[in-house]
C-alpha positions as CSV (number, residue, x, y, z in Angstrom):
1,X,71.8,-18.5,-22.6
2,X,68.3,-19.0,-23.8
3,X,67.3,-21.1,-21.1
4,X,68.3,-17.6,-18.9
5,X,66.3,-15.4,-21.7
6,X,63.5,-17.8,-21.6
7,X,63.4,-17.4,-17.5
8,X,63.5,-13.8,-17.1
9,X,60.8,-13.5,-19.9
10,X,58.6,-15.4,-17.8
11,X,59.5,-13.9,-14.8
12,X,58.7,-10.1,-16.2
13,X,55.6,-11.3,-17.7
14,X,54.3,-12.8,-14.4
15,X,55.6,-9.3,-12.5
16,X,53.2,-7.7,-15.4
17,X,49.9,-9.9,-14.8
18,X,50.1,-9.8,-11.3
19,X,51.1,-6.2,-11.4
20,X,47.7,-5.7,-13.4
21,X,45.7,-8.0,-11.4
22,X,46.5,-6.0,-7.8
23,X,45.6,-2.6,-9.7
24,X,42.0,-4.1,-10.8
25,X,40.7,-4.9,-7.4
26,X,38.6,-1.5,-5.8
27,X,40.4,-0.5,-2.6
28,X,36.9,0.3,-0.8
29,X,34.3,-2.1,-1.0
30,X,30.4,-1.1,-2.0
31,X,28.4,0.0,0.4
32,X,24.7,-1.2,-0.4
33,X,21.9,0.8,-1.0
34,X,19.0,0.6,1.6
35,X,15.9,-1.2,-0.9
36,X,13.1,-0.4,1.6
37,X,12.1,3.2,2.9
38,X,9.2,3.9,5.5
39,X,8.0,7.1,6.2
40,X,5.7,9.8,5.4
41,X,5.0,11.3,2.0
42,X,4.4,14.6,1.2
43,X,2.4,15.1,-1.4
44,X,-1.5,15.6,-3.0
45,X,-3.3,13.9,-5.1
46,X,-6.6,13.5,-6.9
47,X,-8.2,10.5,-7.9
48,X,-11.7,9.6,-9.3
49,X,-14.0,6.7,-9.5
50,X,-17.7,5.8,-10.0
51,X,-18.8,9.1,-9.0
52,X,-17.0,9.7,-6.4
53,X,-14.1,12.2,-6.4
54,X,-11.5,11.8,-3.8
55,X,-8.6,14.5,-2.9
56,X,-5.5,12.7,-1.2
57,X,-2.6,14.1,0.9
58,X,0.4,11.7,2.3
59,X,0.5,9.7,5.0
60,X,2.0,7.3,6.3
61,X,3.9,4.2,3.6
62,X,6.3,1.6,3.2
63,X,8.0,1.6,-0.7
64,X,10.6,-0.8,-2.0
65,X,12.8,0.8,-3.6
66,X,14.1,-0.6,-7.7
67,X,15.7,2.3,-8.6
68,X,16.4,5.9,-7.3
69,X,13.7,6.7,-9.4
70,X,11.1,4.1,-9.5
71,X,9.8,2.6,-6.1
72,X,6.1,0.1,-5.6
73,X,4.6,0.0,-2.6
74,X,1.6,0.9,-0.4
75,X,0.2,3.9,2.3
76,X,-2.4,5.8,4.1
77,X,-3.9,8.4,2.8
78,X,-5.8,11.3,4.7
79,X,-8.9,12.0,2.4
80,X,-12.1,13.9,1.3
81,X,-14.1,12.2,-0.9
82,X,-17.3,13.8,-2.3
83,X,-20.1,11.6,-3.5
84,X,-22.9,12.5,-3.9
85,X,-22.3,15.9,-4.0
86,X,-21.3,15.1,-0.1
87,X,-17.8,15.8,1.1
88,X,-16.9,13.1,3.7
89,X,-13.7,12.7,5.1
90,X,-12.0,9.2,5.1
91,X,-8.9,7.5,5.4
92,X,-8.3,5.7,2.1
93,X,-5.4,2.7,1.8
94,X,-3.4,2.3,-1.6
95,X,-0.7,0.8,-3.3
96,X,1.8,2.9,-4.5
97,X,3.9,3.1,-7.6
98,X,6.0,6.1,-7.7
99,X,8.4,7.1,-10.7
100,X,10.6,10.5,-9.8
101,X,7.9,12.9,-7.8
102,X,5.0,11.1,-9.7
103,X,2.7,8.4,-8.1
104,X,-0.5,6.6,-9.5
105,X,-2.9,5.5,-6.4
106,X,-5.6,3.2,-6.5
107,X,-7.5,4.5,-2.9
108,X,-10.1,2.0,-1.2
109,X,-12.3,3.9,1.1
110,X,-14.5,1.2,2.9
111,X,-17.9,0.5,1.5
112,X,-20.8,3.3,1.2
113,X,-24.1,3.1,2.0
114,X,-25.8,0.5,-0.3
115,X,-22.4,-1.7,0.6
116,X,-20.0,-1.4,-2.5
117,X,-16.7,-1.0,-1.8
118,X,-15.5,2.8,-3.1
119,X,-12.1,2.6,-5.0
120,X,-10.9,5.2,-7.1
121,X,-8.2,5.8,-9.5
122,X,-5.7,8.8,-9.5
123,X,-2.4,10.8,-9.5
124,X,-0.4,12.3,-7.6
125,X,2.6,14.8,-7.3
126,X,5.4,14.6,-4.6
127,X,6.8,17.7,-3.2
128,X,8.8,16.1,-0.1
C-alpha cells in the first residue's frame, strides 16, 4: 500500500511540474525591433561656433536606434550660416544624438576663406 501511495504521489507531482512548465512558455514568439532607421528628419536647429552662427533644418540621416527614446547617429543638414555678418548657405554634415524630440549637432561646414575648417555646436528640436 505505500509503495501505491508513494507512486501516485509522484505521478501527481510530475502532472503538476509539467502542468506548470507548458503554462510558462509565451504562445507567440517576440518579434524584434528594427535597431536602424534612415530617413528624413524634421526638425530646426541652431548651433554656434567661433563666430559663426549657423541655423539647421533636417535632412537626410541614418540613427541606430538604443532605445525608443535615445538614438546616435549622423545626417545632412540644409543650412545658413552667417559669419561675418554674411549669411551663406551651406550644407553642413553632423553626428547625431537624439533623446525624445531633442538632438545635439555638431555641424562641419567645409573650410572658409583663410582654410579652417567651420564646426559649430548646437540644438535642436524635432517636430516629425
Amino acid at each position: 500500500m505505500k509503495k501505491v501511495l508513494f507512486l501516485a504521489t509522484v505521478v501527481l507531482l510530475y502532472g503538476n511540474v509539467a502542468a506548470q512548465e507548458i503554462t510558462a512558455t509565451p504562445a507567440t514568439p517576440a518579434v524584434s525591433e528594427k535597431k536602424f532607421e534612415a530617413g528624413f528628419d524634421g526638425m530646426i536647429a541652431a548651433s554656434y561656433g567661433t563666430e559663426t552662427l549657423g541655423i539647421n533644418v533636417g535632412g537626410p540621416s541614418l540613427k541606430y536606434k538604443f532605445t525608443k527614446k535615445f538614438k546616435v547617429g549622423a545626417g545632412a543638414f540644409p543650412s545658413l550660416i552667417i559669419v561675418d555678418g554674411k549669411a551663406t548657405p551651406r550644407l553642413a554634415v553632423s553626428p547625431i544624438i537624439e533623446y525624445t524630440n531633442w538632438m545635439l549637432i555638431t555641424p562641419y561646414y567645409g573650410f572658409n576663406a583663410s582654410n579652417k575648417p567651420i564646426w559649430t555646436f548646437g540644438i535642436g528640436y524635432k517636430f516629425i
